[in-house]
N, C-alpha and C positions, 0 to 999 in steps of 0.2 A: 296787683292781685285783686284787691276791692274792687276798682273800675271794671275788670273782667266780669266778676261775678255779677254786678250789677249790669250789666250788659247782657252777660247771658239768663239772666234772670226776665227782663223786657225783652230779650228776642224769643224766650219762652212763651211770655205772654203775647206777644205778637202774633206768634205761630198757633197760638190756643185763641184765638179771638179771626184770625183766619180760619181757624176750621167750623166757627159759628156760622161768617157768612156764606163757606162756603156749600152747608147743610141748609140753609136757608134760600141760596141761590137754586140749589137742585130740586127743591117743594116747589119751587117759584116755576122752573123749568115742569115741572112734572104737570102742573097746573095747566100750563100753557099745552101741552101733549091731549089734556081732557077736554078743552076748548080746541083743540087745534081743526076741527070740522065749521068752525066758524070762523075761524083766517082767514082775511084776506093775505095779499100777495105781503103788504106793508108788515102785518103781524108776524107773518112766519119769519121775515127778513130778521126782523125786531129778535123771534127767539131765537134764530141762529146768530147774531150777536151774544147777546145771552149767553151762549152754549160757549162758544170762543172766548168770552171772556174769564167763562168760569176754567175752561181750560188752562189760559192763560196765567190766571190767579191760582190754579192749583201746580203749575211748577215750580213756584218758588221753593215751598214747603217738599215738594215730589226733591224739587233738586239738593235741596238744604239733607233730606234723611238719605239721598244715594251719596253727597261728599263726607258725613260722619261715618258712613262706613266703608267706605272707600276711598278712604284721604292718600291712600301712597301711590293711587291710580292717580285720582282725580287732580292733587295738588301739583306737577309740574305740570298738565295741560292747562290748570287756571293761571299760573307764572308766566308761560310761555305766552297767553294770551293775554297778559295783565288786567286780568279777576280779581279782582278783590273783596267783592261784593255783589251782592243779587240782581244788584239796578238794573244788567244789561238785560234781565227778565222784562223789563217797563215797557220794550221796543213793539212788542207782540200787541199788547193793550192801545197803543197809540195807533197803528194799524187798523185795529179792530174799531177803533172810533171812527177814524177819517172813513173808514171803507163802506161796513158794512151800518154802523149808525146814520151815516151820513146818507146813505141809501136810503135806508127807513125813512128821514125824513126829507129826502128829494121824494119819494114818494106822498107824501101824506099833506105836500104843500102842492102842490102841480094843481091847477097848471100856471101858480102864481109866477112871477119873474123872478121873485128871489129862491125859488124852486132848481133855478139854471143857474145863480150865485153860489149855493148851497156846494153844488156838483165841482164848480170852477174850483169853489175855495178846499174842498176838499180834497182832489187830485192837485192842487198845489200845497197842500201842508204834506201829503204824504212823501212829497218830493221834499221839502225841507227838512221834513225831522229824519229823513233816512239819508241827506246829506249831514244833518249836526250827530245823527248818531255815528256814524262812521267816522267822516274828517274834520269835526268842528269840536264841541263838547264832549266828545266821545260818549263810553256804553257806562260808565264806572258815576254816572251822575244821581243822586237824590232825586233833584228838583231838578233847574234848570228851563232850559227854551219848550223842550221836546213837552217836560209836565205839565207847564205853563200854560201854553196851548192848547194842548189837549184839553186841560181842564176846562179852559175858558171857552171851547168849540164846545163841550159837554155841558155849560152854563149859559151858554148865550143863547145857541142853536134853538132850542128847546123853549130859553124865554120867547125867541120870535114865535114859533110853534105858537105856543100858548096863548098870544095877541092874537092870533089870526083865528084861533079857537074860541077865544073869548068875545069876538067881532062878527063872526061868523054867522047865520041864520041858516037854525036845520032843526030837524024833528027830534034832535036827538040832546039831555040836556047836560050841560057840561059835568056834573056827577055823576051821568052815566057814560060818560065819552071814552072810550078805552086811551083814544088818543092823550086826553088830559090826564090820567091818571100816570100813566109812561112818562110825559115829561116830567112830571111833579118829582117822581123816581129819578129821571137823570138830574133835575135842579137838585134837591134837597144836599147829596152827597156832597156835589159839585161847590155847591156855595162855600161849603165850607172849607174843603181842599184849596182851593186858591193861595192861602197865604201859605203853607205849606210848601207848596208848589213851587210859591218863588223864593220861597226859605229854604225849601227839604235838604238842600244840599248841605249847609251852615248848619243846621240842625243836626246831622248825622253825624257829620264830621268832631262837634264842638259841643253837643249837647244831645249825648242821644236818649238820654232817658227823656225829655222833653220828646225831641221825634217819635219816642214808641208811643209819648202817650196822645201826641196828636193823631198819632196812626191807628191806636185803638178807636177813637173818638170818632173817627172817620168811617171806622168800621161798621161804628154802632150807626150811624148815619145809613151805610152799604147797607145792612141787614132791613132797615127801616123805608132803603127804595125797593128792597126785592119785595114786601109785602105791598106797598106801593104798586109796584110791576102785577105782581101777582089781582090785586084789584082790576086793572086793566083788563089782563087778558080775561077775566070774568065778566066783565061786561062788552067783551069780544062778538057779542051774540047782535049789539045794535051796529056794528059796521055797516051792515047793509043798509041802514038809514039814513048815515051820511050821503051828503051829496057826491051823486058817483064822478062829476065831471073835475070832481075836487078830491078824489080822494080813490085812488083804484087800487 
Protein backbone atom coordinates (compact mmCIF):
# COMPACT_ATOMS: atom_id res chain seq x y z
CA UNK A 1 0.00 0.00 0.00
CA UNK A 2 3.12 2.30 0.74
CA UNK A 3 4.80 1.40 -2.55
CA UNK A 4 1.48 2.42 -4.24
CA UNK A 5 1.13 5.66 -2.69
CA UNK A 6 4.68 6.53 -3.29
CA UNK A 7 4.26 5.70 -6.82
CA UNK A 8 1.33 7.62 -7.35
CA UNK A 9 2.66 10.36 -5.52
CA UNK A 10 5.91 10.63 -8.41
CA UNK A 11 3.56 9.85 -11.24
CA UNK A 12 1.67 13.05 -9.86
CA UNK A 13 4.81 14.92 -9.97
CA UNK A 14 5.72 13.64 -13.31
CA UNK A 15 2.41 14.59 -14.73
CA UNK A 16 2.72 18.21 -13.02
CA UNK A 17 6.36 18.83 -14.32
CA UNK A 18 4.92 17.69 -17.92
CA UNK A 19 2.52 20.17 -17.97
CA UNK A 20 5.57 22.93 -17.33
CA UNK A 21 7.23 21.92 -20.50
CA UNK A 22 4.48 21.49 -22.10
CA UNK A 23 3.39 25.50 -21.34
CA UNK A 24 6.93 26.33 -22.17
CA UNK A 25 7.04 24.28 -25.51
CA UNK A 26 3.73 26.25 -26.72
CA UNK A 27 5.60 30.08 -25.81
CA UNK A 28 8.49 28.42 -27.80
CA UNK A 29 6.01 27.45 -30.68
CA UNK A 30 4.13 30.79 -30.42
CA UNK A 31 7.38 32.49 -30.95
CA UNK A 32 8.36 30.66 -33.88
CA UNK A 33 4.57 31.77 -35.46
CA UNK A 34 5.88 35.74 -34.74
CA UNK A 35 9.24 35.08 -36.69
CA UNK A 36 7.76 32.63 -38.91
CA UNK A 37 7.97 35.52 -42.01
CA UNK A 38 11.66 34.93 -41.67
CA UNK A 39 11.65 30.95 -42.23
CA UNK A 40 13.27 29.45 -44.32
CA UNK A 41 12.13 26.08 -45.63
CA UNK A 42 14.70 24.38 -42.69
CA UNK A 43 12.89 26.44 -39.90
CA UNK A 44 9.48 25.87 -40.65
CA UNK A 45 10.44 21.95 -40.92
CA UNK A 46 12.20 22.42 -37.51
CA UNK A 47 8.74 23.97 -35.95
CA UNK A 48 6.45 21.41 -37.24
CA UNK A 49 8.68 18.95 -35.50
CA UNK A 50 8.13 21.04 -32.60
CA UNK A 51 4.46 20.88 -33.04
CA UNK A 52 4.47 16.88 -33.26
CA UNK A 53 6.32 16.59 -30.53
CA UNK A 54 4.44 18.51 -28.38
CA UNK A 55 1.50 16.63 -29.64
CA UNK A 56 3.05 13.61 -28.89
CA UNK A 57 4.13 14.48 -25.35
CA UNK A 58 0.74 15.76 -24.66
CA UNK A 59 -0.95 12.17 -24.99
CA UNK A 60 0.36 10.63 -22.32
CA UNK A 61 -1.15 12.98 -19.78
CA UNK A 62 -4.52 13.48 -22.56
CA UNK A 63 -4.45 9.37 -22.23
CA UNK A 64 -3.59 8.88 -18.38
CA UNK A 65 -7.04 11.50 -17.49
CA UNK A 66 -9.38 9.58 -20.30
CA UNK A 67 -8.34 5.82 -18.57
CA UNK A 68 -9.00 7.36 -14.75
CA UNK A 69 -12.22 7.98 -15.84
CA UNK A 70 -13.01 5.46 -17.95
CA UNK A 71 -11.35 2.41 -16.50
CA UNK A 72 -14.29 -0.18 -17.24
CA UNK A 73 -14.03 1.01 -21.06
CA UNK A 74 -10.61 1.47 -21.32
CA UNK A 75 -9.13 -1.64 -19.10
CA UNK A 76 -10.13 -4.78 -21.18
CA UNK A 77 -8.99 -3.00 -24.45
CA UNK A 78 -5.47 -2.35 -22.58
CA UNK A 79 -5.55 -6.45 -21.38
CA UNK A 80 -6.49 -7.46 -24.53
CA UNK A 81 -3.60 -5.51 -26.07
CA UNK A 82 -1.16 -6.16 -23.01
CA UNK A 83 -0.81 -2.26 -21.85
CA UNK A 84 0.42 -1.87 -19.04
CA UNK A 85 1.98 1.28 -19.14
CA UNK A 86 2.32 4.53 -21.31
CA UNK A 87 5.74 3.44 -22.98
CA UNK A 88 3.91 2.44 -26.13
CA UNK A 89 3.24 6.37 -26.31
CA UNK A 90 7.34 6.66 -26.97
CA UNK A 91 6.64 5.13 -30.64
CA UNK A 92 5.25 8.56 -32.02
CA UNK A 93 8.44 10.60 -30.67
CA UNK A 94 11.04 8.33 -32.16
CA UNK A 95 9.26 8.87 -35.55
CA UNK A 96 9.15 12.45 -35.11
CA UNK A 97 13.02 12.31 -34.76
CA UNK A 98 14.07 10.07 -37.57
CA UNK A 99 11.58 11.81 -39.81
CA UNK A 100 11.01 15.23 -39.54
CA UNK A 101 14.29 16.28 -37.37
CA UNK A 102 16.20 14.40 -39.57
CA UNK A 103 14.93 16.55 -42.36
CA UNK A 104 15.76 19.67 -40.69
CA UNK A 105 19.03 18.81 -40.59
CA UNK A 106 19.50 16.91 -44.16
CA UNK A 107 18.66 20.39 -44.86
CA UNK A 108 20.85 22.68 -43.03
CA UNK A 109 24.06 20.41 -43.95
CA UNK A 110 23.51 20.06 -48.06
CA UNK A 111 25.14 19.93 -49.93
CA UNK A 112 27.81 18.35 -47.50
CA UNK A 113 28.10 14.28 -48.15
CA UNK A 114 27.28 13.42 -44.77
CA UNK A 115 24.02 15.46 -45.62
CA UNK A 116 23.12 12.01 -47.95
CA UNK A 117 24.45 9.90 -44.54
CA UNK A 118 22.06 11.75 -42.52
CA UNK A 119 18.91 10.82 -45.02
CA UNK A 120 20.36 6.92 -45.40
CA UNK A 121 20.61 6.63 -41.64
CA UNK A 122 17.41 7.92 -40.86
CA UNK A 123 15.15 6.02 -43.16
CA UNK A 124 16.91 2.93 -41.84
CA UNK A 125 16.41 3.53 -37.96
CA UNK A 126 12.75 4.18 -38.87
CA UNK A 127 12.82 0.81 -40.27
CA UNK A 128 14.33 -0.64 -37.06
CA UNK A 129 12.61 0.85 -34.28
CA UNK A 130 9.24 0.06 -36.00
CA UNK A 131 10.49 -3.63 -36.45
CA UNK A 132 11.77 -3.77 -32.45
CA UNK A 133 8.48 -1.96 -31.63
CA UNK A 134 6.22 -4.46 -32.99
CA UNK A 135 8.31 -7.91 -33.00
CA UNK A 136 11.37 -7.51 -30.98
CA UNK A 137 11.24 -5.53 -27.54
CA UNK A 138 7.86 -4.78 -28.07
CA UNK A 139 5.70 -1.32 -27.13
CA UNK A 140 5.62 -2.09 -22.97
CA UNK A 141 9.64 -0.74 -22.84
CA UNK A 142 11.02 2.16 -20.56
CA UNK A 143 14.33 2.47 -22.22
CA UNK A 144 15.50 -0.07 -24.42
CA UNK A 145 16.99 0.04 -28.36
CA UNK A 146 14.19 2.19 -29.81
CA UNK A 147 15.27 5.13 -26.61
CA UNK A 148 18.66 4.54 -26.97
CA UNK A 149 18.88 5.58 -30.38
CA UNK A 150 16.82 8.02 -30.58
CA UNK A 151 18.59 9.63 -28.04
CA UNK A 152 21.90 9.09 -29.37
CA UNK A 153 20.48 10.33 -33.27
CA UNK A 154 19.30 13.54 -31.11
CA UNK A 155 22.99 13.84 -29.50
CA UNK A 156 25.17 13.07 -32.10
CA UNK A 157 23.40 14.52 -35.21
CA UNK A 158 23.39 17.95 -33.96
CA UNK A 159 27.16 17.58 -32.43
CA UNK A 160 28.21 17.04 -36.10
CA UNK A 161 25.74 20.10 -37.06
CA UNK A 162 27.65 22.23 -34.71
CA UNK A 163 31.33 21.23 -36.03
CA UNK A 164 30.40 22.19 -39.45
CA UNK A 165 28.86 25.46 -37.69
CA UNK A 166 31.70 26.20 -35.94
CA UNK A 167 34.21 25.54 -39.10
CA UNK A 168 32.22 27.11 -41.21
CA UNK A 169 32.95 30.87 -42.81
CA UNK A 170 29.76 33.33 -43.07
CA UNK A 171 28.76 36.81 -42.35
CA UNK A 172 26.63 35.52 -39.70
CA UNK A 173 28.28 34.91 -36.07
CA UNK A 174 27.80 31.83 -34.27
CA UNK A 175 25.64 33.65 -31.37
CA UNK A 176 23.62 34.80 -33.64
CA UNK A 177 23.08 31.65 -35.74
CA UNK A 178 19.65 30.38 -35.45
CA UNK A 179 21.16 27.14 -36.46
CA UNK A 180 23.41 27.05 -33.35
CA UNK A 181 21.22 27.99 -30.96
CA UNK A 182 18.57 24.76 -32.17
CA UNK A 183 21.15 22.34 -31.76
CA UNK A 184 22.46 23.52 -28.43
CA UNK A 185 18.46 22.79 -27.59
CA UNK A 186 18.58 19.24 -28.91
CA UNK A 187 22.23 18.51 -27.24
CA UNK A 188 21.52 19.89 -23.81
CA UNK A 189 18.28 17.45 -23.06
CA UNK A 190 19.95 14.64 -24.98
CA UNK A 191 23.18 14.40 -23.02
CA UNK A 192 21.71 13.89 -20.26
CA UNK A 193 18.97 11.23 -21.21
CA UNK A 194 21.29 8.77 -22.42
CA UNK A 195 21.96 6.84 -19.36
CA UNK A 196 18.47 6.70 -18.65
CA UNK A 197 17.74 5.45 -21.96
CA UNK A 198 19.80 2.54 -21.45
CA UNK A 199 18.60 2.09 -17.88
CA UNK A 200 14.81 3.36 -18.22
CA UNK A 201 13.58 0.10 -18.29
CA UNK A 202 15.46 -1.33 -14.91
CA UNK A 203 14.55 1.96 -13.45
CA UNK A 204 10.84 1.70 -13.76
CA UNK A 205 10.41 -1.75 -13.32
CA UNK A 206 12.77 -1.86 -9.91
CA UNK A 207 13.25 1.68 -8.73
CA UNK A 208 10.67 3.99 -9.81
CA UNK A 209 11.05 6.74 -7.52
CA UNK A 210 14.66 7.06 -8.93
CA UNK A 211 12.96 6.94 -12.70
CA UNK A 212 10.59 9.81 -11.81
CA UNK A 213 13.30 11.76 -10.50
CA UNK A 214 15.50 11.44 -13.39
CA UNK A 215 12.58 12.15 -15.51
CA UNK A 216 11.79 15.23 -13.81
CA UNK A 217 15.42 16.23 -14.19
CA UNK A 218 15.22 15.83 -17.66
CA UNK A 219 12.36 17.89 -17.94
CA UNK A 220 13.88 20.64 -16.34
CA UNK A 221 16.74 20.12 -19.01
CA UNK A 222 13.32 19.92 -21.92
CA UNK A 223 12.13 23.36 -20.55
CA UNK A 224 15.74 24.74 -20.65
CA UNK A 225 16.07 23.62 -24.70
CA UNK A 226 12.56 25.16 -25.48
CA UNK A 227 14.07 28.66 -24.37
CA UNK A 228 17.19 27.56 -26.11
CA UNK A 229 14.81 26.83 -29.44
CA UNK A 230 12.95 29.81 -28.68
CA UNK A 231 16.40 31.99 -29.07
CA UNK A 232 16.91 30.51 -32.27
CA UNK A 233 14.06 31.21 -33.92
CA UNK A 234 14.64 34.93 -32.86
CA UNK A 235 17.55 35.30 -34.54
CA UNK A 236 15.59 33.62 -37.50
CA UNK A 237 15.95 37.13 -39.16
CA UNK A 238 20.00 36.28 -40.27
CA UNK A 239 19.09 33.00 -42.35
CA UNK A 240 19.22 34.90 -45.22
CA UNK A 241 23.03 35.62 -44.49
CA UNK A 242 24.13 32.22 -44.39
CA UNK A 243 25.51 30.90 -47.21
CA UNK A 244 22.54 29.85 -49.67
CA UNK A 245 24.56 26.94 -51.47
CA UNK A 246 24.86 25.50 -47.94
CA UNK A 247 22.01 26.06 -46.36
CA UNK A 248 18.42 26.53 -48.40
Amino acid sequence: MYDDQIKAYYEHLILLSGRWVMIVSILTLITGLFRWRKFNKALKIYWLFLLIALVAFALEPLFVWFLRRNKEFWVPILNACNIATTNFLRYPFHLNNFVLLGWFLYLTLQPRPVAVWIKRLSIALVIAVTINFFFIQGHDMAGGFNSTVSGLYCLILPLVSMWYLYNQDNKVPLSHNPYFWINLGLIVPNLLAIFPYLAGNDFFKEDFALYAQLTMIKYGFEIIAQILTAVGFYYARNVKYLDSNQFK
